[in-house]
N, CA, C and O atoms as a DFTB+ gen file, in Angstrom:
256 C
 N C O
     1  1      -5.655      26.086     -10.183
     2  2      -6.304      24.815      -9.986
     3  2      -5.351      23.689     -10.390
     4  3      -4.839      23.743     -11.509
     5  1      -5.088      22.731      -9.614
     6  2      -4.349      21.407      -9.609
     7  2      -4.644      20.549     -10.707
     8  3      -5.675      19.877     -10.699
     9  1      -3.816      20.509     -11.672
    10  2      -4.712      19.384     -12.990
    11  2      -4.428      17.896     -12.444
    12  3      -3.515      17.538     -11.700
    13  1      -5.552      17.055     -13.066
    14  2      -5.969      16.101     -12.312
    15  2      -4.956      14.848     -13.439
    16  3      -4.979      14.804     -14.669
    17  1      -4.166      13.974     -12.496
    18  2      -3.167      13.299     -13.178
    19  2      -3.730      11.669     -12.109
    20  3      -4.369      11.370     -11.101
    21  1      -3.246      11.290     -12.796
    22  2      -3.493       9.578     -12.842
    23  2      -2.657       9.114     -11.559
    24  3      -1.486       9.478     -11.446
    25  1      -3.210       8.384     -10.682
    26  2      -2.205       7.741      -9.711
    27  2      -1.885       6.381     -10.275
    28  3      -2.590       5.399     -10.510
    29  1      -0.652       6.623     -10.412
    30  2      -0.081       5.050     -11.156
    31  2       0.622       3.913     -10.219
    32  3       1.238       2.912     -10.586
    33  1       0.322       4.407      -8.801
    34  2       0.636       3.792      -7.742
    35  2      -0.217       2.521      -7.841
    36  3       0.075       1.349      -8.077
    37  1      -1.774       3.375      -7.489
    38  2      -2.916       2.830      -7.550
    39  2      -3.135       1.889      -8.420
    40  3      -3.485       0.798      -7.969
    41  1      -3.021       2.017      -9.588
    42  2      -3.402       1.069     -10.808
    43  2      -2.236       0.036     -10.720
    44  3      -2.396      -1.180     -10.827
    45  1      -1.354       0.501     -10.568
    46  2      -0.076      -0.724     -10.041
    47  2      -0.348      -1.839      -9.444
    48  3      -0.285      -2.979      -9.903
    49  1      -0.776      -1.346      -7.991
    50  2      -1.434      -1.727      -6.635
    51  2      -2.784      -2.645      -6.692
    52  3      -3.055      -3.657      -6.045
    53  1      -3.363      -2.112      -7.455
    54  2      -4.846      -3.090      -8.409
    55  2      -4.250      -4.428      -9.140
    56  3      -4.720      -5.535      -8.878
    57  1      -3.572      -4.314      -9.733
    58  2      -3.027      -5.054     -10.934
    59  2      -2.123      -6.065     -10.160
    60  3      -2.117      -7.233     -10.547
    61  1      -1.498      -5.760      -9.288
    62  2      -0.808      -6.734      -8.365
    63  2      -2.040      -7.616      -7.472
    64  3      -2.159      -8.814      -7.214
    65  1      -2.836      -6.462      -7.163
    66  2      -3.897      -7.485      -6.363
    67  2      -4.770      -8.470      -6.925
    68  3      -4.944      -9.529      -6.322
    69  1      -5.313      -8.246      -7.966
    70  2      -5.739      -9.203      -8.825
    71  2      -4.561     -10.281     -10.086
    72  3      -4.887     -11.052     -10.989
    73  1      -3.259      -9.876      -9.612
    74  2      -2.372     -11.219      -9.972
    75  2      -2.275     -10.720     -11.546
    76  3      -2.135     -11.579     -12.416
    77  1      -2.359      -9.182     -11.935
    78  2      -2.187      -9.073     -13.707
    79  2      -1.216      -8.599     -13.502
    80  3      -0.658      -8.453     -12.414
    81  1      -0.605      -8.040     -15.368
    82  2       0.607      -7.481     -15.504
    83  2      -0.065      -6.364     -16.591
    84  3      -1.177      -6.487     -17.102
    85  1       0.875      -5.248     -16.818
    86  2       0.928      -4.117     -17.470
    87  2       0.690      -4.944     -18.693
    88  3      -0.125      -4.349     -19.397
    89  1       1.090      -6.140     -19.267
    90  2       1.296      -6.340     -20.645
    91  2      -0.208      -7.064     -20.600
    92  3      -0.549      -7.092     -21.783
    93  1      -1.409      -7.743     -19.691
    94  2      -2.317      -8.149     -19.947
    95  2      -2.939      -6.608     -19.572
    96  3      -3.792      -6.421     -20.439
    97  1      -2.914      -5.766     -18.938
    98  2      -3.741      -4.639     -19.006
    99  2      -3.691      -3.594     -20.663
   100  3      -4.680      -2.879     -20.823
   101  1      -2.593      -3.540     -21.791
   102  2      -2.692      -3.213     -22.361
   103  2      -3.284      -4.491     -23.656
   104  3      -4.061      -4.269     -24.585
   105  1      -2.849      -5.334     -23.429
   106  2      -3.987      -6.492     -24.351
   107  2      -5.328      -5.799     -24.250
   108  3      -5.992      -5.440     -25.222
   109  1      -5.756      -5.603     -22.622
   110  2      -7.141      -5.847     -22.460
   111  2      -7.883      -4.555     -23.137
   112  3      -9.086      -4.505     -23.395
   113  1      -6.775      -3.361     -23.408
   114  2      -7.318      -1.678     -23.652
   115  2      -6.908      -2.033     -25.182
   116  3      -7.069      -1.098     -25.967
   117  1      -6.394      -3.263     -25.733
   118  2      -5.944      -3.325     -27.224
   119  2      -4.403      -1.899     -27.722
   120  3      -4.410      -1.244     -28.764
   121  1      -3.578      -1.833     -26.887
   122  2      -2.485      -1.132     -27.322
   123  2      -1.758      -1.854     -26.681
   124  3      -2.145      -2.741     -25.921
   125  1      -0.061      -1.409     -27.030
   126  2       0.825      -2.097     -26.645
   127  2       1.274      -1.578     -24.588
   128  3       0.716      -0.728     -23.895
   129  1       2.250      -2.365     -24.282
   130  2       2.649      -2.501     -22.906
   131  2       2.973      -1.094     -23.031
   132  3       2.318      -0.210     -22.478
   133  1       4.285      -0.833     -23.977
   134  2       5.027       1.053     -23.880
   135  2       3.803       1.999     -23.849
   136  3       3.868       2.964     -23.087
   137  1       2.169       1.733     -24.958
   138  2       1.449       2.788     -24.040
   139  2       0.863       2.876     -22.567
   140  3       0.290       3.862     -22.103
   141  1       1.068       1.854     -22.009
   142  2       0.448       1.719     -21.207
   143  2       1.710       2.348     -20.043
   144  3       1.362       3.112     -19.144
   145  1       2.626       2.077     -20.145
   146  2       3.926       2.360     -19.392
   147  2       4.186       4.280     -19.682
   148  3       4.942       4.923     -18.954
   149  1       3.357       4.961     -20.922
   150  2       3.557       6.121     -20.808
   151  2       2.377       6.970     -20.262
   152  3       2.438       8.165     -19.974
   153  1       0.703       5.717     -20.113
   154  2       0.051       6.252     -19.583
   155  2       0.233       6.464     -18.071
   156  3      -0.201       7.312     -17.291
   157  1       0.967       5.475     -17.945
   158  2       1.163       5.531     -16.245
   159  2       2.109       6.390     -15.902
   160  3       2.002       6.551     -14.686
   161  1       3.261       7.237     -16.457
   162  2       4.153       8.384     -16.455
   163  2       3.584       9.210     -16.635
   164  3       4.135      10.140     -16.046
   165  1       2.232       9.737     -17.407
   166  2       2.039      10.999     -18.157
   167  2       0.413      10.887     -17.628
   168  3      -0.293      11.785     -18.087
   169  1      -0.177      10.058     -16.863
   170  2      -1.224       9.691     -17.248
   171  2      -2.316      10.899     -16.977
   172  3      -2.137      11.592     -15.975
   173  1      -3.375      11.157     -17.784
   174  2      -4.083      11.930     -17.488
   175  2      -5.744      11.284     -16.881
   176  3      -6.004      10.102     -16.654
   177  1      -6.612      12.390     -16.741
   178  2      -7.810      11.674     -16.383
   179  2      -8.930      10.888     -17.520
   180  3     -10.078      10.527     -17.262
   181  1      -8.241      10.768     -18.756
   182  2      -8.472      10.109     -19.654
   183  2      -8.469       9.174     -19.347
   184  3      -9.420       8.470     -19.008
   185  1      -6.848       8.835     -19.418
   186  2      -6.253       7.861     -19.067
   187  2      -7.063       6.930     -17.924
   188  3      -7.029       5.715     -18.116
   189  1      -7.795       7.429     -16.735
   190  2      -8.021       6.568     -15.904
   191  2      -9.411       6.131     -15.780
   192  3      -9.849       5.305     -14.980
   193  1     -10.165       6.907     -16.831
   194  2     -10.995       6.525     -17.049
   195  2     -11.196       5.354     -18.312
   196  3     -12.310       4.874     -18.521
   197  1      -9.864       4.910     -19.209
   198  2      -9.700       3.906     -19.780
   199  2      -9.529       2.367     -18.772
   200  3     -10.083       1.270     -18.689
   201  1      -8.573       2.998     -18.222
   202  2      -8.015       1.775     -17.303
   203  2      -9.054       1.663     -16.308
   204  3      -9.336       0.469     -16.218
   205  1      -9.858       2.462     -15.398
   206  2     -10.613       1.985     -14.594
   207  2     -11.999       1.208     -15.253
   208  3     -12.784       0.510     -14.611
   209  1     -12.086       1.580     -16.959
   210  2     -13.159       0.692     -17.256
   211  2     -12.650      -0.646     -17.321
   212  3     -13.589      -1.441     -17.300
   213  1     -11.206      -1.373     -17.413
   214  2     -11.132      -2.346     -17.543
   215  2     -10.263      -2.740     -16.599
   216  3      -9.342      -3.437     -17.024
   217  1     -10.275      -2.474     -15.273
   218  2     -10.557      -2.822     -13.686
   219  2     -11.276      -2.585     -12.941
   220  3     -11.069      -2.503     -11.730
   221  1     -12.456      -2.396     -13.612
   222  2     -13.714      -2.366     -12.850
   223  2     -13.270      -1.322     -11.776
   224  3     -13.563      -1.909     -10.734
   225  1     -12.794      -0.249     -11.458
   226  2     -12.667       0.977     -10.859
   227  2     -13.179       2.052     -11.258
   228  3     -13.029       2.291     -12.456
   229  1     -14.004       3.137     -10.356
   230  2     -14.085       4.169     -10.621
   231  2     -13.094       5.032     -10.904
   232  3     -12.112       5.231     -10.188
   233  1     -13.405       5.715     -12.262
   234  2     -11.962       6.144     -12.306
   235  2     -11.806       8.020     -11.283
   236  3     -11.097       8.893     -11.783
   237  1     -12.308       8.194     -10.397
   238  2     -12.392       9.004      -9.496
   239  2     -11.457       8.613      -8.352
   240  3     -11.036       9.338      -7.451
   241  1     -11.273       7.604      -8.524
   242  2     -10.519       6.493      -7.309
   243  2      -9.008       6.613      -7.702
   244  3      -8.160       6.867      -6.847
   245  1      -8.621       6.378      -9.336
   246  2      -7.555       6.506      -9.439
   247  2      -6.893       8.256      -9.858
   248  3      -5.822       8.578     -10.374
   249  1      -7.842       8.950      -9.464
   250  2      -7.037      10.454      -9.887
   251  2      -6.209      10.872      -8.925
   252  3      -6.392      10.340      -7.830
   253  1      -5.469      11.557      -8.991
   254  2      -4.866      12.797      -7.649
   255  2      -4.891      13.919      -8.359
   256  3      -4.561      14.986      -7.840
C-alpha cells in the first residue's frame, strides 16, 4: 500500500493563489518558515491536515 505523502506542489500553488508566503503560512500554524519548508519535503498526512486547516482546504485535496 502507497503511504500517503503531502503534495507540496499543491499547497505551493494555494499560497501563490491567494498572494501568501511560506513565512505567513508558518506564522499562521505558529512554527517557524524551516518547519514548514521540511513539512513540505517530508510532508506527511498530518502535515496536510495542519496546513489545510489554515487554507481552508480539505486536506484529502492535498494528499498523493
Amino acid at each position: 500500500m502507497k503511504k500517503l505523502k503531502l503534495n507540496s506542489e499543491k499547497v505551493r500553488a494555494e499560497l501563490q493563489r491567494i498572494n501568501k508566503t511560506q513565512t505567513w503560512l508558518a506564522d499562521q500554524m505558529k512554527t517557524t518558515r524551516q518547519n514548514i519548508s521540511e513539512m513540505l519535503k517530508r510532508g506527511s498526512a498530518r502535515s496536510a491536515e495542519r496546513i489545510g486547516d489554515v487554507l481552508g482546504i480539505e486536506p484529502k485535496d492535498l494528499i498523493i
